[in-house]
C-alpha positions, -999 to +999 in steps of 0.1 A: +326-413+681+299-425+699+314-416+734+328-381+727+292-370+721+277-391+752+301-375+776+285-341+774+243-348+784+250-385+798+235-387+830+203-393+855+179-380+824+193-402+798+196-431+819+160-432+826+149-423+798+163-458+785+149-476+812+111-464+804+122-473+766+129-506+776+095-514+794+078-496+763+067-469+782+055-437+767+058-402+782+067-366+777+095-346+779+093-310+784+119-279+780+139-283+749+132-263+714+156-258+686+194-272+680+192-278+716+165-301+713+188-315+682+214-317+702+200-343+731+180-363+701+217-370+689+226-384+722+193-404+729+196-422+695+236-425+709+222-439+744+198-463+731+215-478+701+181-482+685+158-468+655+143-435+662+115-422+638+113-386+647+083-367+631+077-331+627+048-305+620+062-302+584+090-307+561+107-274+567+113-286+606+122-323+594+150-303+574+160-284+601+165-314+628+183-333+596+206-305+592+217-306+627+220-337+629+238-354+604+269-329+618+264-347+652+263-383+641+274-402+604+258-390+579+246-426+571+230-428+606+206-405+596+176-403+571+151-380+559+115-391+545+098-364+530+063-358+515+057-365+480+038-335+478+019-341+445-013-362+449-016-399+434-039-393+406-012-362+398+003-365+358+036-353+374+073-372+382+081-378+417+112-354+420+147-373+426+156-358+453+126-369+475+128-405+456+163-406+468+156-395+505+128-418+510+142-448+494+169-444+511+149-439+545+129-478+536+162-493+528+177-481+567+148-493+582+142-528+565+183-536+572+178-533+610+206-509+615+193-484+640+191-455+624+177-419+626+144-413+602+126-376+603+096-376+582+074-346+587+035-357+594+019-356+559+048-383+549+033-408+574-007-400+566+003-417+524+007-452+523+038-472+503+037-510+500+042-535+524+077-537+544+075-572+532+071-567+495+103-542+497+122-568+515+113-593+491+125-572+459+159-565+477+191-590+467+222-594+466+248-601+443+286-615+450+313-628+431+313-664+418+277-668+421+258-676+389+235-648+371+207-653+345+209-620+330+173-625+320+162-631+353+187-601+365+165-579+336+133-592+346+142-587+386+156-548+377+124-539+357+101-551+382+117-533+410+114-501+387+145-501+369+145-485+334+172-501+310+195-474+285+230-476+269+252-459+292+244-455+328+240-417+337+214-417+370+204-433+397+172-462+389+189-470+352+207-504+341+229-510+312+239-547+298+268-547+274+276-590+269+290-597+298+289-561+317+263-553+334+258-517+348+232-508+379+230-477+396+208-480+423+190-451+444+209-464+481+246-466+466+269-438+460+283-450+429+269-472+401+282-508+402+296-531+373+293-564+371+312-585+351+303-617+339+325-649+328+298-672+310+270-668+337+292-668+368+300-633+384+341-625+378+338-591+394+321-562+407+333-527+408+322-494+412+327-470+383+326-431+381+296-414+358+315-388+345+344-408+330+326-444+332+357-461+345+360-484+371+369-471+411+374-501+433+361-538+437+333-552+459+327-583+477+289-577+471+264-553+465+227-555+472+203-542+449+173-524+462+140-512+443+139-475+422+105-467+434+082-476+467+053-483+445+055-520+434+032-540+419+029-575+416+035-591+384+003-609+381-022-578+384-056-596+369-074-600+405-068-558+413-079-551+378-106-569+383-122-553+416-110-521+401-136-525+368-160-534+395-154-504+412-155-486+383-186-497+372-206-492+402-193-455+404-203-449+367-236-460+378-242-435+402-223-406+374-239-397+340-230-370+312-193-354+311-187-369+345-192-405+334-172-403+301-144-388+320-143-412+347-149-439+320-119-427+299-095-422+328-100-455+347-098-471+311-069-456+300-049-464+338-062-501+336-047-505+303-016-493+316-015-512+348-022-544+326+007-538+302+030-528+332+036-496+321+051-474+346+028-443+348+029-421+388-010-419+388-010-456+394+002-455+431-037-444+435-051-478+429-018-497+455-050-506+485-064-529+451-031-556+455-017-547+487-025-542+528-017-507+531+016-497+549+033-466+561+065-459+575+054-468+612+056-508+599+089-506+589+107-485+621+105-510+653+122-485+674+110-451+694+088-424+681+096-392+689+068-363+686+085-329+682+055-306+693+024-334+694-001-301+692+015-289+660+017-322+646-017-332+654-027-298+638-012-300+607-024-336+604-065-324+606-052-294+585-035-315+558-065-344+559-094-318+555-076-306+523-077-340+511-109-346+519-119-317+503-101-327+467-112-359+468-149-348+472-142-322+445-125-351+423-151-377+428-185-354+415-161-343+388-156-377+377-118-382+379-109-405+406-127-440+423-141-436+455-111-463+468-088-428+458-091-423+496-074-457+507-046-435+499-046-416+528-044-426+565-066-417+599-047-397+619-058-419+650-054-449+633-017-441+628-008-433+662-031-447+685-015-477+689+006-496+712+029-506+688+060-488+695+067-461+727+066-425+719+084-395+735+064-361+734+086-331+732+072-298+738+090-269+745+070-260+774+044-273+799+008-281+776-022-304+789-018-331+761-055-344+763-051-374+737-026-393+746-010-420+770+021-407+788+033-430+817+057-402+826+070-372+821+103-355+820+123-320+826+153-308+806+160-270+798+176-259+771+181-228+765+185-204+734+213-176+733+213-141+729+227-123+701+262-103+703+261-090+669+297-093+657+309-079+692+340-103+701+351-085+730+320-090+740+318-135+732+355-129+754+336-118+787+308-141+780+332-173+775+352-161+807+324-159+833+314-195+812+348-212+819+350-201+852+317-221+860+336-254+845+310-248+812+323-270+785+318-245+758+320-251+714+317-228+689+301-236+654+317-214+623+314-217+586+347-221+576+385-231+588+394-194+582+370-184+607+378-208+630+416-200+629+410-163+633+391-170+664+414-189+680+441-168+675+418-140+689+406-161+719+446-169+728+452-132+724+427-130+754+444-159+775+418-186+764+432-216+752+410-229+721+410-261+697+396-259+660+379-296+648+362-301+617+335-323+628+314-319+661+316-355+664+355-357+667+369-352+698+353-328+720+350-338+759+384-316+763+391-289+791+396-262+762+372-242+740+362-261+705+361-244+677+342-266+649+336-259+609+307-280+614+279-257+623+242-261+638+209-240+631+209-218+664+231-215+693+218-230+729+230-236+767+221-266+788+224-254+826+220-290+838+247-305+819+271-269+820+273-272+781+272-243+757+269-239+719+274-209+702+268-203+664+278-181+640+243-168+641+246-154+674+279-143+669+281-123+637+239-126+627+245-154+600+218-174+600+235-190+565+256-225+566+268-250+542+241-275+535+244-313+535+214-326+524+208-348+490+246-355+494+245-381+471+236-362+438+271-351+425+260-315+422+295-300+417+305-316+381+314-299+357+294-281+328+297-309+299+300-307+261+271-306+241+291-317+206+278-355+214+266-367+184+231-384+174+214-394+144+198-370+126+221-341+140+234-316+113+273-318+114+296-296+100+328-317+077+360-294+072+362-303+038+330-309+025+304-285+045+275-285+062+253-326+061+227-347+082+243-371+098+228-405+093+247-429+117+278-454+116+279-486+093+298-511+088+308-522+053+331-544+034+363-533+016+379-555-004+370-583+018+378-559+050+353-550+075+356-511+088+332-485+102+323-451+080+305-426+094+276-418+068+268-382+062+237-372+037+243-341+018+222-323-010+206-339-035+204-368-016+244-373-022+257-399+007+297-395+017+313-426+040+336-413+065+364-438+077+363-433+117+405-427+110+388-392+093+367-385+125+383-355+136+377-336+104+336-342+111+320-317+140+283-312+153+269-285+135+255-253+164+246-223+149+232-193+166+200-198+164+174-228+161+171-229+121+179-260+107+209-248+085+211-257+040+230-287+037+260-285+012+265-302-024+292-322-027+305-311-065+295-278-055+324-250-047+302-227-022+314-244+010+349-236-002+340-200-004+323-196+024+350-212+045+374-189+027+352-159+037+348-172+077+388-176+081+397-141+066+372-127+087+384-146+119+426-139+108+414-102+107+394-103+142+430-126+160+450-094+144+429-066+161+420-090+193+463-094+192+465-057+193+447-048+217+461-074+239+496-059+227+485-019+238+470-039+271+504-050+281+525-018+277+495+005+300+503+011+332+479+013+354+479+013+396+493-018+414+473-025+445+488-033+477+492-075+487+458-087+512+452-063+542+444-083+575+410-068+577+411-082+538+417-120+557+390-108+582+367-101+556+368-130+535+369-155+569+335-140+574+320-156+544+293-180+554+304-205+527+323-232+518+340-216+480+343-239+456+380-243+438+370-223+407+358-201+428+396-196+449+412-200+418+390-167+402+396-149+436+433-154+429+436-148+393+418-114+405+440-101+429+471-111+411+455-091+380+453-061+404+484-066+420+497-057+385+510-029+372+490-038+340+455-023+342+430-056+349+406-065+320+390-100+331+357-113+319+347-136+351+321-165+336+298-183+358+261-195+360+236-179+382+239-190+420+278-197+412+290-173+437+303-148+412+296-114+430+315-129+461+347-125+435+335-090+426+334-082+463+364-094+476+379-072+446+357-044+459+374-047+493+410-049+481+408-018+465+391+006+496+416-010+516+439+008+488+424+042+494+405+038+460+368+042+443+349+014+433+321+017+403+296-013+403+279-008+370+249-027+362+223-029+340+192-024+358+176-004+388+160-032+404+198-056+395+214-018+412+190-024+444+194-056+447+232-053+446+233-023+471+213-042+497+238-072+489+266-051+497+251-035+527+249-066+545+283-078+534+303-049+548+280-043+576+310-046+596+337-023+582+339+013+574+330+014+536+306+037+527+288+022+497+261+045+478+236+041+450+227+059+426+194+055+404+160+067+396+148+049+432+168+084+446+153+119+447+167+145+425+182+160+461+199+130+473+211+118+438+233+153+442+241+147+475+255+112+458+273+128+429+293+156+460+302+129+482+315+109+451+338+134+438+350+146+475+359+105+483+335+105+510+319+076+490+339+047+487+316+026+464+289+032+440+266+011+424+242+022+397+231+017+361+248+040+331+239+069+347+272+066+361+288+067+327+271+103+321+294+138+324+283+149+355+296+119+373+332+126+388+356+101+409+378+110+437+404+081+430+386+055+410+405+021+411+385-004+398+350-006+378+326-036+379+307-039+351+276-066+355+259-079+323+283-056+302+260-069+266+232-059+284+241-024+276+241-002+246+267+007+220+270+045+231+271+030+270+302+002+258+319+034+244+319+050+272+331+025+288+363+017+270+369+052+274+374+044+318+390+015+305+423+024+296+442+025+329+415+016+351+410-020+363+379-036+350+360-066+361+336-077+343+310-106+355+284-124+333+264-151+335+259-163+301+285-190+299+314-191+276+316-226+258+352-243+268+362-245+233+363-201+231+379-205+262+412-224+247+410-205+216+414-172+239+439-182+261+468-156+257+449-130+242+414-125+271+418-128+307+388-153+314+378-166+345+356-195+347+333-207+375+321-239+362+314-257+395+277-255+411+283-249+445+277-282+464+248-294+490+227-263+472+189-273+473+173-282+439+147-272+428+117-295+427+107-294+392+072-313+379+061-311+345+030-317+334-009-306+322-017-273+335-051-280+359-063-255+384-062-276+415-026-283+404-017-243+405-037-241+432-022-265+454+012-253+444-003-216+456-016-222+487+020-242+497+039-212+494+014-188+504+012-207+535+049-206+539+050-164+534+063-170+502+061-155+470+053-167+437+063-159+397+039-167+373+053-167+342+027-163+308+046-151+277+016-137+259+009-097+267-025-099+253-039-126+275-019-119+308-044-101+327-072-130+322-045-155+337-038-127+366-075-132+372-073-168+372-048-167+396-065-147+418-101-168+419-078-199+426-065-176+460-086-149+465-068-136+496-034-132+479-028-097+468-014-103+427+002-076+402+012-078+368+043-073+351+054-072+314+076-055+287+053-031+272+047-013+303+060+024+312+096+018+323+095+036+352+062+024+366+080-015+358+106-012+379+087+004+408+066-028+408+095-048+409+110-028+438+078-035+456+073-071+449+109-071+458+099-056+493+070-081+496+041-055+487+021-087+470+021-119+468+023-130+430+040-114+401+016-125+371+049-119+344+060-122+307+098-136+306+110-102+316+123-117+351+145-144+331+178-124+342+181-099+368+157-104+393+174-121+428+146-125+452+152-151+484+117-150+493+100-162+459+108-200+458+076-211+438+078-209+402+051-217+376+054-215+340+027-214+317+029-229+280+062-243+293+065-263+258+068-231+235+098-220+255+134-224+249+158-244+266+178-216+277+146-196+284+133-218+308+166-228+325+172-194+335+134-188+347+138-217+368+171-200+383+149-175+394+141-195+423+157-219+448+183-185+460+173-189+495+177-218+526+143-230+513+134-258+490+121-241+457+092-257+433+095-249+394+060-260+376+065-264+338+033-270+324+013-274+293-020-265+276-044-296+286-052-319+259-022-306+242-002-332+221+036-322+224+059-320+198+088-343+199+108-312+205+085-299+233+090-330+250+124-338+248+131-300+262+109-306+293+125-340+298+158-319+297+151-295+319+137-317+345+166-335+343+186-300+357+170-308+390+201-324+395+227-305+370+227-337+357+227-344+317+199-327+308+220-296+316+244-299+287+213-293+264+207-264+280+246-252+275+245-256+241+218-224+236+234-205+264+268-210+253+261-202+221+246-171+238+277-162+255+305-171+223+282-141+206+284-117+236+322-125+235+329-122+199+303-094+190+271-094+167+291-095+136+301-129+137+271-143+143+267-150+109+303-165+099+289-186+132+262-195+114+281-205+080+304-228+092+291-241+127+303-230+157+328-255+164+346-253+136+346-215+140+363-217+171+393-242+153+400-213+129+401-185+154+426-209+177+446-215+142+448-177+133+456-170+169+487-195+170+495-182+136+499-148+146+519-156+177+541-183+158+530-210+180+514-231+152+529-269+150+530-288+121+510-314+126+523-349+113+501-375+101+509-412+089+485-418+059+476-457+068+460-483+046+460-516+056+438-545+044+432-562+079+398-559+096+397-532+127+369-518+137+342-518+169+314-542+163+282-539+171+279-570+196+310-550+212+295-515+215+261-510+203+254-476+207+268-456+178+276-424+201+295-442+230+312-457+189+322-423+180+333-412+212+360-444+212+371-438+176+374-398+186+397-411+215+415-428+196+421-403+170+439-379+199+458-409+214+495-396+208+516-419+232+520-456+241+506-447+277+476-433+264+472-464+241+475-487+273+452-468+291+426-469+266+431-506+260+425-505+299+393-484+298+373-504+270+383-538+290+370-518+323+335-506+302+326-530+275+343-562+286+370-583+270+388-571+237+373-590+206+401-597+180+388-570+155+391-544+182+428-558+197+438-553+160+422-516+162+444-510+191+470-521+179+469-499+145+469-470+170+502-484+186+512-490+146+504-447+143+524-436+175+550-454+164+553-447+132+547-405+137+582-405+162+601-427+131+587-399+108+570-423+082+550-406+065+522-437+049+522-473+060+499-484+026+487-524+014+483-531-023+498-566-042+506-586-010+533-557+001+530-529+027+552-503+019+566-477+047+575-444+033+599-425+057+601-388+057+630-371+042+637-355+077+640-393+090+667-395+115+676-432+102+707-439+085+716-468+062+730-491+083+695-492+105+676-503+075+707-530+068+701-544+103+664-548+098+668-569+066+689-589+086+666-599+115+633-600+094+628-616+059+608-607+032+619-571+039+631-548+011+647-513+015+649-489-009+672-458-010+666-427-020+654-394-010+627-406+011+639-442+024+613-469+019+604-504+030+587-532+018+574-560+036+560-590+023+523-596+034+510-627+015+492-651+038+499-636+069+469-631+090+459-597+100+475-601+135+503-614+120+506-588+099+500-558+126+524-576+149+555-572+120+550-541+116+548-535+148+585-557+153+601-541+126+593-502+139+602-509+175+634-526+163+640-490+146+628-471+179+657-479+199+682-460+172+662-431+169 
C-alpha cells in the first residue's frame, strides 16, 4: 500500500528530509497548506516508517488533517488525541468519544508501532500519568494460561473498569462462573473469556447487539478505561494534599474557607475509598511525575503553523490562569490545581525529539532552532462550479504535461458517471475505492474516498481534484469515532425490571416484583411474581411468559393496578378489542377504496434522475435505498401513493422526499411541500435551493416571509405551471390556491396540523400521491400490526461516521456556561439556551449576557406575537445574534448548521423525549456539537431525574440509553398514527397489548388468523435457570421468552448453542429445560394436545386430528415397555414414570415421540 502512495512525492525532498531526521535535526518546511499539506504528511510518515506526532492550532484542524488522512493510510495507522475540554475540578463525564480517541492514541504510542498521532495544542499543555504507569496496567491474556479471577477483578477495577451484568459499552466487565466478558476502549469488539477451572479454554469476540460469539483469539491485551490512574496505596498523596490544604485555609477565612474546607474534604474521602469521581485528575502531580503525550511519541514532531500554535498556546494558558486565580480567592481549588497545566516552553523547548515547522509561507520564526529549511509548493485549486466541460479542458492540457491526475467523489455513482463522461471525451479513467489502492497508473483515478480540498503539486506533476471544486460540495462522509457502532438499530424498550408495571392478558394491569424460584411437589421451577391490588401476589410459570407484557401507557402516570377476583379488567379488555375490531374494519376500508383509485403512474428513473441522485454528497444508508425504492415503485403505480415515511431527525428523510420531488418534474408534474411552519417552510426552500441548484426546477415559497405582491405573483405562476414546486405552510390548502398539474404532495409533520387543515387534506388526497414524512418514530410492534393495511417506511438506521454530540451533565455554574460560551462564540457559532419557565427567562437572558457581554442575545418563547416569533427565528436563522435565550419551542422544527452549542437549564424536570429532541437541535453541521444538561446547584436529584440524565448521556453514542428515550417518542408516534381517540384504550390495557389485538382483528378481518396449537405440559422433573447460571433476572426472562417462540429443532439447537456461547456450560437443570422445549416441538407436529405427570404415569393426549393410526401406537408398545395405549376418540398414552430420573424421564419421551415422527 505503502509504495502506491510513495511513488507520487518520492524524491530529492523526501529523501532529505529523512536524512536530517536521522541526525535529529530540526528545520522548517515552507509552501504547503491544506489536503496538500495532508497529502505529503502521508508520505513522510510512509518515508520514514516512524511515529509522527503532528500538532495543530486547535481541534477543528487536528480533525481536518485526521480526516484526510486516514483515506491515505490504514485507518489503524492513524490517531487522534483531542482536548478534554472540561477543566479538572469540572463535576462533568469525560465524553466517550474523546475517551476513546485518546486512549486509543496512548495505547499506539506505548506498543511502538509507528503511527500517526494529531493532538491539537491545548491536548499537549494537560498532563496524564506516566507512560510507565500505562504500560504497567496493560496485559495480556492467552489461552491455557491460568487466571485468578479475583486478581482479573481487582486488575480491571484498578485500570478503571466498572463491573455490570451484561456487557453493553466500552470500559465495562461482566463475570458469569466461568465467562468472563471485557470490552475494552482499544478493541473493536468485546472479548469473552472462557474458563475451565482457572485455566483459559478460550477467547472469542462476541457481538453487543445479540451477545453471541464472532471468532476466536490467540490473545487479547487488555488496556486501562481511563488515563487517570491512581495507585492503590494513596496515603502519602493524601497526606501532602491535607497539608496543602491546611496551609491554604490558613491564608482563607469566612465562605471561602468552609468551601475549600468542604470540597477538599469531600474529594479526599473519595480518593481514599477509591471512588471514581473526574475532579480527581486535579490532584494526579500529588502521586505521580507529570507526563504529557510528548513522553510517550519517540518519533518526529511536526508543527502545522508554529505562530498559530504558539498563539493559541498563550491564548489558551492566560484563560487558565485566569480561572485558576478566580478559583483559588473563591475557595474552590488548591494552589497545586495549576500542576495541571504545562509551560508552553517547557513542552517544546527541548531537545528531545526533532521537529518540522510547516508554514504555508515564508515567516521569521524568532523562537526556535531550525538547522534547515525546506521548499515544497502546493497549490490550492480553483473552483469550476459543476462545469464538466470545463474539468475536460482542464484534465487535457493536465495529461498532456504527463500530470498524474485523481479525482475524489462521494459516492460509486458519481464516480461511474464520470467515467463514462471522461471516456465520452477520449480520456481513459479508472474508479478505486480507496486512495490508497492502486494509483501510480497512466490513466485518470477516480476514487469514493474523498479529501477536504482539492490541490496541485508542480514539482511532483500531481493533481487532486475534489468534489468541492468540482460541483461546490464541501460535504463528505466522515470516518471519525469509527469504532462506536452508530448505525444499530432502534431497540425495544419492553425489557423488563423490577418494579415495572406489566400488563397480564388475563389478569390486568400489576407491579412486577421479580423471578423466584420455588418448590413444587419436590420440583424446583421459576414463576414470575406479579403484585396486584390489595396486596394479592399471582406466580407466573416462565412456560406462561408470553401472556405477561410491560405495561407503557401514554403518558407518565403510574397506571391502578387490577384485583384479581375483580371482573373490571375483563370489561375493559372487552371495551379496548371492540373498539380496535371497529378501527381494523374502517382502516380495512379505506385500504380497500385505496386500491380500486386510479391515480397517475409516473414514468421509470429519467437519466438526469441517475444524475441527480449521483450528486448526493453521502453515503445512504440501506433503509434509506430501501424507502427510496418503496417510493418510486409507489409512484410508478397506477394506485395513488399514500406512504407514511418514519425516521429520526438527521436520518436523511427529506433526501427521500426529494428524490420523489424530482421524479415527478421530470414527469411534467407539480409538487406541494407542505409543512407546518414558516421558519420549517424557509428552512426547506433554502434546502431545496441548493439541491437543485443545478437543473431547471423552479421551486417557489409561499408564506408570510413574502409581500402581499409577490405572494400573487406565486399563486399566477402556480396555476400557469411556471412553478414547478411549492413549499409553504396550510396556506396552500386555502381556495385561492390552484395547481397546474399537481402530482404529488409532501406533507411534513402532518399531526402538527389542525383538524380543518387534515380535512382538507384528504380532500387532495384521493387521486393524488401523498408522502408523508415524520419524525416521531413508530414503535416496531404498530409496524407489524399494519403491514397490509399502511404503506410505512422506516428509517431506523443513524447514518454512520455522524459526529456526536458531546454531552456533559452536571451543576449549572457560571464559569461552566461561560466557558462553554466563549468556545463557540469563538468558533462563529451560535448558541440555544434552553429555560422552560416564561416568567423567569429574561433574568437568565441577562445572565447570559454579563457572562459575554459582547455577544448580541434575543429571546424567544411561546407566548409571544406569532408573527413577531417567527421573524426572530428567521433572523437568528440568518445569524442576526448570537444566542437564542428559548423556552422548548425549538424542540422540533428548527434546522440550523451554524448553532452546535446547546445548553439546557433545569435539565432534570425535563422529559426524556424532550430533551432528546433538544439535543437533536444541534450537531446538523461538519462540526462537533456540545449539549450541556444541567441542574439547579445544590440540587438533590430524584432517582428519576438522574437515571434520565444518565440516559440521555448515554445517546452520545445511540447506544442503550436511547431505547429509553423510544419508549416516550414511540409512544408519541403509535398516537399520531392511530389518532387521539385511542389514547385512552392505550392507556387501559398497555400499549403492547394494544398492538396484539389490533394485529388479531386485522388477521381476522383478512382471514389470515392461525390457530395457534399449544401442548399443555406438566411434568414433575426440575427445569428451570438457576441463579449461579444466570443471575440477572432480565437476561432470565429474556431466555425463557426465547424459549417460548422456539418452534423448530434448529432453533432449539441454536439456542442450546447461544447459552453455552454466553453463560458457559449447560447445568443439568437447564439441559433438562432444553430438552422440554425439544419435548414441545415435537409434540405440536404429533398434534398432542397435553403431556401431564400425576401417580407415577405421564399421560400423552393426541388430538383427534392426529394423523396416527393404530398400528403406530402397536409398534411403540412393542419397542418400549411400560407403555399403554388407549383407543378412542382422542388416542392416548401412558408411560410408566416410577423411579426414572428426570433425564431419564425427558429422554423417553423424547424416544417414544421421535419413533412416532418418522410415520407422520
Amino acid at each position: 500500500m505503502g509504495d502506491n502512495l510513495l511513488t507520487v512525492l518520492q524524491g530529492e525532498k523526501l529523501n532529505k528530509l529523512e536524512s536530517y531526521y536521522q541526525r535529529a535535526q530540526s528545520g522548517e518546511l515552507i509552501g504547503l497548506e491544506g489536503s496538500g499539506k495532508n497529502f505529503f504528511l502521508a508520505n513522510l510518515y510512509l518515508q520514514l516508517e516512524d511515529d509522527i506526532l503532528i500538532v495543530t492550532a486547535n481541534d477543528q484542524r487536528a480533525d481536518t488533517i485526521y480526516e484526510d488522512l486516514v483515506r491515505l493510510l490504514e485507518p489503524n495507522q492513524v490517531m487522534l488525541f483531542s482536548q478534554l475540554e472540561i477543566l479538572p475540578h469540572e463535576p462533568l463525564e469525560i465524553e466517550e468519544t474523546i475517551k476513546l480517541e485518546r486512549l486509543s492514541a496512548l495505547e499506539a504510542a506505548i506498543t511502538k508501532e509507528p503511527r500517526v498521532i494529531i493532538a491539537p495544542i491545548q491536548a499537549l499543555l494537560e498532563v496524564i500519568m506516566p507512560a510507565q504507569i500505562y504500560q504497567d496496567k496493560v496485559f495480556r491474556i492467552h489461552p491455557g494460561q491460568k487466571l485468578s479471577t479475583d486478581d482479573l477483578i481487582s486488575k480491571l477495577r484498578q485500570s478503571g473498569y466498572q463491573r455490570v451484568e451484561q456487557v453493553q459499552t466500552r470500559g465495562q466487565f461482566s463475570i458469569r462462573g466461568g465467562i468472563i466478558d471485557i470490552y475494552s476502549y482499544t478493541i473493536n469488539l468485546p472479548v469473552r473469556i472462557e474458563l475451565f477451572g482457572d485455566q483459559v479454554e478460550s477467547i472469542r469476540q462476541f457481538e453487543v447487539a445479540n451477545q453471541r460469539s464472532t471468532s476466536q483469539l490467540d490473545s487479547i491485551m487488555i488496556t486501562p478505561a481511563t488515563e487517570f490512574i491512581f495507585p492503590s496505596n494513596l496515603k502519602e498523596g493524601i497526606k501532602d494534599i491535607q497539608a496543602d490544604l491546611d496551609t491554604r485555609l490558613k491564608e482563607l477565612s469566612g465562605e471561602q474557607e468552609e468551601q475549600l474546607k468542604k470540597i477538599i474534604k469531600q474529594d479526599l474521602e473519595f480518593l481514599d475509598e477509591q471512588v471514581d469521581i473526574v475532579e480527581k485528575r486535579q490532584y494526579l502531580s500529588y502521586f505521580y511525575q507529570s507526563a504529557t503525550l510528548l513522553d510517550y511519541v519517540s518519533g518526529l514532531i511536526v508543527c502545522d503553523n508554529w505562530l498559530q500554535i504558539k498563539q493559541q498556546a498563550i491564548t489558551y494558558l492566560n484563560s487558565i490562569q485566569e480561572r485558576y486565580n478566580n478559583l483559588l480567592n473563591q475557595g474552590k481549588v488548591l494552589p497545586s490545581y495549576q500542576d495541571y497545566f504545562v509551560e508552553f516552553n517547557d513542552l517544546f523547548f527541548t531537545d528531545q525529539n526533532p521537529k518540522l515547522y510547516l508554514s504555508p509561507t515564508k515567516k521569521k520564526l524568532e523562537d526556535i532552532t531550525s538547522q534547515f529549511d525546506l521548499n515544497l509548493t502546493a497549490q490550492n485549486l480553483e473552483s469550476l462550479h459543476g462545469q464538466l466541460d470545463l474539468l475536460v479542458d482542464q484534465l487535457k492540457k493536465y495529461r498532456k504535461q504527463d500530470y498524474q491526475i485523481i479525482i475524489g467523489l462521494s459516492n460509486l455513482k458519481q464516480a461511474n458517471r464520470l467515467q463514462k463522461k471522461l471516456q465520452e471525451d477520449n480520456l481513459t479513467a479508472v474508479v478505486i475505492e480507496e486512495i490508497k489502492e492502486q494509483i501510480n497508473s497512466n490513466n485518470i483515478i477516480l476514487t469514493v474516498s474523498n479529501l477536504s480540498k482539492g490541490f496541485i503539486f508542480p514539482e511532483a506533476k500531481f493533481l487532486f481534484y475534489t468534489t468541492s471544486e468540482l460541483f461546490k460540495q464541501a460535504k463528505r462522509q466522515r470516518k471519525r469515532a469509527k469504532n462506536f457502532d452508530q448505525g444499530s438499530k432502534i431497540s425495544s424498550f419492553t425489557e423488563l425490571n423490577e418494579g415495572n408495571y406489566v400488563v397480564h392478558e388475563n389478569h390486568g394491569i400489576g407491579k412486577y416484583l421479580g423471578i423466584k424460584t420455588l418448590e413444587v411437589q419436590g420440583n424446583s421451577e421459576d414463576y414470575l411474581v406479579v403484585k396486584y391490588a390489595g396486596d394479592d401476589k399471582l406466580y407466573i410459570p416462565t412456560d406462561q411468559v408470553d401472556l405477561i407484557g410491560k405495561y407503557v401507557g401514554m403518558d407518565d402516570n403510574e397506571p391502578k393496578l387490577h384485583k384479581l377476583d375483580s371482573d373490571n379488567w375483563a370489561k375493559a379488555k372487552a371495551r379496548v378489542k371492540k373498539s380496535v375490531e371497529e378501527m381494523a374494519e374502517d382502516l380495512l376500508e379505506l385500504y380497500a377504496k385505496r386500491e380500486m383509485a386510479t391515480g397517475y403512474a409516473f414514468s421509470k428513473d429519467t437519466e438526469w434522475q441517475v444524475d441527480f441522485e449521483a450528486a448526493f454528497p453521502y453515503q445512504e444508508t440501506p433503509d434509506q435505498l430501501k424507502a427510496i425504492e418503496e417510493v418510486k415503485a409507489d409512484m410508478e403505480s397506477e394506485q395513488p401513493m399514500d406512504r407514511l415515511l418514519c425516521g429520526d431527525v438527521g436520518y436523511g428523510k427529506t433526501e427521500v422526499a426529494i428524490r420523489a420531488m424530482f421524479k415527478a418534474v421530470m414527469d411534467g408534474k407539480q409538487v406541494a411541500f407542505l409543512v407546518p411552519t414558516t421558519i420549517l417552510a424557509q428552512q426547506h426552500w433554502n434546502n431545496l435551493i441548493d439541491r437543485f441548484s443545478e437543473y431547471p426546477v423552479n421551486v417557489s415559497m409561499l408564506s408570510r416571509f413574502r409581500t402581499a405582491k409577490e405572494q400573487q405573483k406565486i399563486i399566477e405562476d402556480l396555476e400557469a405551471g411556471r412553478t414547478d414546486i411549492i413549499i409553504g405552510t396550510h396556506r396552500l390548502l386555502s381556495q385561492d390556491i390552484k395547481f397546474n398539474n399537481l402530482g404529488l404532495v409532501v406533507v411534513d409533520e402532518e399531526q402538527r396540523f389542525g383538524v380543518t387543515q387534515k380535512e382538507k387534506l384528504k380532500g387532495i388526497k384521493e387521486n393524488i400521491d401523498i408522502l408523508t414524512l415524520t419524525a416521531t418514530p413508530i414503535p416496531r410492534t404498530l409496524h407489524m400490526s399494519l403491514v397490509g393495511i399502511r404503506d410505512i417506511s422506516v428509517i431506523e438506521t443513524a447514518p454512520k461516521n455522524r459526529y456526536p454530540i458531546r454531552t456533559y451533565v452536571g451543576e449549572y455554574k457560571d464559569e461552566l456556561v461561560k466557558d462553554a460560551l466563549v468556545k463557540e462564540l469563538n468558533r462563529d457559532g451560535q448558541i440555544y439556551v434552553v429555560h422552560n419557565r416564561v416568567k423567569d427567562i429574561k433574568e437568565v437572558a441577562s445572565q447570559m449576557q454579563s457572562l459575554v457581554p459582547q455577544a448580541e442575545i434575543a429571546v424567544a418563547h411561546g407566548q409571544m406575537n406569532e408573527k413577531r416569533l417567527e421573524r426572530l427565528m428567521l433572523d437568528f436563522l440568518e445569524g442576526n445574534f448570537d444566542i437564542l435565550v428559548s423556552t422548548t419551542i425549538i424542540e422540533t422544527g428548527m434546522d440550523i448548521p451554524n448553532v452546535n452549542t446547546i445548553i439546557i437549564n433545569q435539565a432534570d424536570k425535563m422529559g426524556l423525549a424532550q430533551l432528546y429532541q433538544l439535543r437533536g437541535r444541534v450537531g446538523r453541521s461538519n462540526r462537533i456539537a456540545y449539549a450541556y444538561l444541567l441542574y439547579d446547584q445544590g440540587r438533590i436529584l430524584s432517582e428519576i431525574a438522574e437515571k434520565r440524565l444518565k440516559a440521555i448521556k448515554e445517546f452520545t453514542s445511540l447506544g442503550s440509553g436511547f431505547k429509553i428515550a423510544m419508549r416516550d417518542l414511540e409512544i408519541r408516534g403509535a398516537g399520531n398514527i392511530l389518532g387521539p381517540e385511542q389514547h385512552g384504550h392505550i392507556e387501559a390495557v398497555g400499549f403492547s397489548l394494544y398492538c396484539k389485538l389490533l394485529e388479531t382483528a386485522i388477521k381476522k378481518l383478512q382471514n389470515k388468523e392461525e390457530a395457534e396449537r399449544k401442548v399443555k405440559m406438566e411434568l414433575k422433573v426440575d427445569a428451570y435457570l438457576p441463579a449461579d447460571y444466570i443471575a440477572d433476572s432480565k437476561q432470565k426472562i429474556e431466555v425463557y421468552k426465547e424459549i417460548k417462540t422456539i418452534s423448530t429443532l434448529e432453533e432449539q439447537t441454536e439456542l442450546v448453542n447461544q447459552l453455552q456461547d454466553r453463560f458457559g456450560k449447560l447445568p443439568p437443570a437447564v439441559k433438562r429445560l432444553l430438552k422440554l422445549t425439544k419435548l414441545r416441538i415435537l409434540a405440536r407436529k404429533l398434534l398432542v394436545e397435553e403431556i401431564t405427570e400425576k401417580n407415577d404415569k405421564v399421560k400423552l393426549i393426541f388430538s383427534a386430528d392426529c394423523k396416527l393410526e393404530g398400528a403406530d401406537f402397536l409398534k411403540l408398545g412393542q419397542q418400549f415397555s411400560g407403555i399403554r395405549v388407549v383407543a378412542s376418540k382422542q388416542p392416548k398414552l401412558e408411560v410408566k414414570s416410577k423411579d426414572l430420573e428426570d433425564k431419564q424421564k425427558i429422554n423417553l419421551l423424547l424416544d417414544i415421540l421421535a419413533c412416532l415422527t418418522p410415520n407422520f
